[in-house]
N, C-alpha and C positions, 0 to 999 in steps of 0.2 A: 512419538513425543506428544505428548497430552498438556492442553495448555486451557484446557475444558474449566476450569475454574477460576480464570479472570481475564480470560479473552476473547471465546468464544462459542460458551452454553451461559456462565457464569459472570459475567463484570465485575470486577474491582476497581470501581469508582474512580478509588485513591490512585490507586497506582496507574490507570489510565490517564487521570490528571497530570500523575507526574512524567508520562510517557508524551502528552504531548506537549509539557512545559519545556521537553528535554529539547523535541523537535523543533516548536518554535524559537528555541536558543540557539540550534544548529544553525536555522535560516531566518532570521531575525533580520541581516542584512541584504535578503534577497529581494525585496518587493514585491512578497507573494500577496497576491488579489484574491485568491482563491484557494482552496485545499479540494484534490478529488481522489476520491476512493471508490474501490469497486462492495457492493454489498456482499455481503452483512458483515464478518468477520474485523472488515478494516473500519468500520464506523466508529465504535469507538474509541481508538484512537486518532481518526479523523477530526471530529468532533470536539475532541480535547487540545489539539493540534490546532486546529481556528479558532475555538475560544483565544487561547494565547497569543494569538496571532491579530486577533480582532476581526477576522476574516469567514465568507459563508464557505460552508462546506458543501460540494455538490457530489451526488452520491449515484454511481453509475449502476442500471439497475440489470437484475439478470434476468428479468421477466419483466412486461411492458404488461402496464395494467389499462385498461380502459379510458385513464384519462391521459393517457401517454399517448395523442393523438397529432402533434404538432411533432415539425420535423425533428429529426433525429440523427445525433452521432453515432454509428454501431460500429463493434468491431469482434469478432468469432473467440472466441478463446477456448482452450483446451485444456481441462481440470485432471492432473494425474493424479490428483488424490480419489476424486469420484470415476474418473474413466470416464469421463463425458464432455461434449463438447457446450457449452452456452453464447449466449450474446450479448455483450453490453452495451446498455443504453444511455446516452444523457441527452436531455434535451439541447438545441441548440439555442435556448434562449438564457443559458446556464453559463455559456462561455462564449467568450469572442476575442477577438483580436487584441482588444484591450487586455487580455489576461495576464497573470503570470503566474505560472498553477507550480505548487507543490505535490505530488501524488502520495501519499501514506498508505501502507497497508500492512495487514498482517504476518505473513511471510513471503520469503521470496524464494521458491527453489529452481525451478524452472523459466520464470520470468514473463509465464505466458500472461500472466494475470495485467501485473507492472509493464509489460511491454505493449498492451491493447489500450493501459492507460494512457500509453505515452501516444499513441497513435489517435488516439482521439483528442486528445491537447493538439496532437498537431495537424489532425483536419479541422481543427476550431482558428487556427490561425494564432494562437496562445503562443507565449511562450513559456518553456520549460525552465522552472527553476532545480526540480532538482526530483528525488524520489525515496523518501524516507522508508522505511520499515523497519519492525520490531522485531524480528527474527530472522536471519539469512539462511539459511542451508548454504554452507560457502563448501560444500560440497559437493554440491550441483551447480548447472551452468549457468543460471538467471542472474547472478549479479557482476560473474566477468562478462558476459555478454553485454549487459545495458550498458556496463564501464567501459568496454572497448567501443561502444559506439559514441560516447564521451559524453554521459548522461553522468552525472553527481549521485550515486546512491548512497545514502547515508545510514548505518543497518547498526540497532541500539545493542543487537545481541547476536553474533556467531558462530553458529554449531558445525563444528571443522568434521565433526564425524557422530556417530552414532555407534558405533563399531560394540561388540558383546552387551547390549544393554546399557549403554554409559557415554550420556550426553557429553563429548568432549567440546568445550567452547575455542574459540581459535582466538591466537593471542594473549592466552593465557594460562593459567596452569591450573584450573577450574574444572573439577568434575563432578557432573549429576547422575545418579543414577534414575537411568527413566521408569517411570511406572506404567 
């Protein structure tokens, strides 16, 4: 499934806007202080997600550049789309106790990504409001996993299957054919 054209080579402004106009309606009543995302993919809808929110977004990095020299949140994560492992970072002067983070990102299928977010919310001493995404693979294990461990995921779009070439959405009677 290819989403290269307004989510992640490509951005569609607009519809990022409205992607995180949607999120901040979901959680509007949460008290979010903060919005965090892991780079790149999930930025802009992060982005768009704190605007509406009024809130800064902190952006967990996959590579520590040279001024990433003060302490640090890490936490390992394992990319089945690349077959590799990385590390994300945020600083700790980004989040604290005072928090109360919303995590946005751009898919969830396995949950490694989303679940390193939550683990760094939660050695920052933060609390969790909840963990948005624009695309689930409710076919894979990442979003019954974070939900049985009673984390809020809030997922705008899900793909029940893939099955012959043909995005089937769940919950609906909606079918794509993928290119």
């Amino acid at each position: 499934m290819k989403v290269d054209r307004f989510l992640n080579h490509q951005i569609d402004p607009l519809f990022m806007d409205e992607i995180g106009r949607e999120f901040a309606r979901r959680f509007r009543d949460d008290r979010v202080t903060k919005v965090l995302t892991a780079e790149s993919s999930g930025i802009a809808p992060a982005v768009m997600t704190g605007l509406h929110l009024g809130v800064p977004v902190v952006i967990a990095r996959k590579k520590k550049s040279v001024t990433m020299t003060d302490e640090l949140y890490t936490e390992k994560v394992f990319s089945f789309t690349k077959k590799s492992e990385y590390e994300l970072s945020v600083s700790k002067k980004f989040l604290s106790a005072d928090d109360r983070v919303l995590i946005i990102d751009d898919f969830l299928a396995n949950g490694q990504a989303a679940g390193a977010l939550v683990k760094i919310t939660g050695k920052s001493g933060a609390s969790l409001a909840g963990i948005g995404i624009v695309i689930e693979k409710s076919f894979q294990e990442g979003g019954n996993l974070l939900r049985k461990q009673g984390f809020r995921v809030e997922s705008l779009a899900k793909i029940e299957s893939l099955a012959g070439g043909v995005i089937h959405f769940a919950d609906t009677k909606r079918e794509v054919y993928a290119r």
